[in-house]
C-alpha positions in Angstrom: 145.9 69.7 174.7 144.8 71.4 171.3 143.0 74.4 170.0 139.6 73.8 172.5 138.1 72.4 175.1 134.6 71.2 175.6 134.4 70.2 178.9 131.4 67.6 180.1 129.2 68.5 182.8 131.1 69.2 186.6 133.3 66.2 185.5 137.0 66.3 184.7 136.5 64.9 181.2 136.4 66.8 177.8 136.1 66.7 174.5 139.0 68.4 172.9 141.6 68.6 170.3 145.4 67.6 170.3 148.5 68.6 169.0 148.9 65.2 168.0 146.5 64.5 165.6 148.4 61.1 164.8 146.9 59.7 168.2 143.1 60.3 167.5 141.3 57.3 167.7 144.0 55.5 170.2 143.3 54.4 173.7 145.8 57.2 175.0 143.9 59.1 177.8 142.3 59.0 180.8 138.6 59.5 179.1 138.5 62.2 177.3 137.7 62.6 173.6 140.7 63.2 171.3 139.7 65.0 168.3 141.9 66.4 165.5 142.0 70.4 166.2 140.1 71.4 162.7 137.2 69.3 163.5 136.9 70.5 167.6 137.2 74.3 166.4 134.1 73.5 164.1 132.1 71.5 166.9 133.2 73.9 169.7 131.7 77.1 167.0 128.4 75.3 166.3 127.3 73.6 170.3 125.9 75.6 172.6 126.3 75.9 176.7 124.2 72.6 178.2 124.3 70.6 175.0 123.6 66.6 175.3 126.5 64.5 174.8 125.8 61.3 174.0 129.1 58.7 173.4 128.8 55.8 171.4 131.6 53.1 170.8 
């Protein structure tokens, strides 16, 4: 896993970043969110505790 975490609710899945920023955007997890560390650092500074998530693909 990379630099944070943002995890969703009680659920096991999370929006986090890697430390293979080559695989962002590929279908290579079990749910979670894949984001390249730079932009999860500057999400995970500016959302606060309880934030909506809403996913669209």
């Amino acid at each position: 896993m990379g630099a944070r975490a943002l995890y969703i609710g009680n659920t096991l899945y999370r929006v986090h970043g890697t430390n293979q920023p080559w695989t962002v955007g590929q279908a290579n997890s079990s749910g979670c969110i894949r984001m390249t560390n730079e932009d999860v650092i500057d999400l995970y500074d500016r959302v606060k505790i309880g934030a909506q998530i809403i996913v669209r693909h």
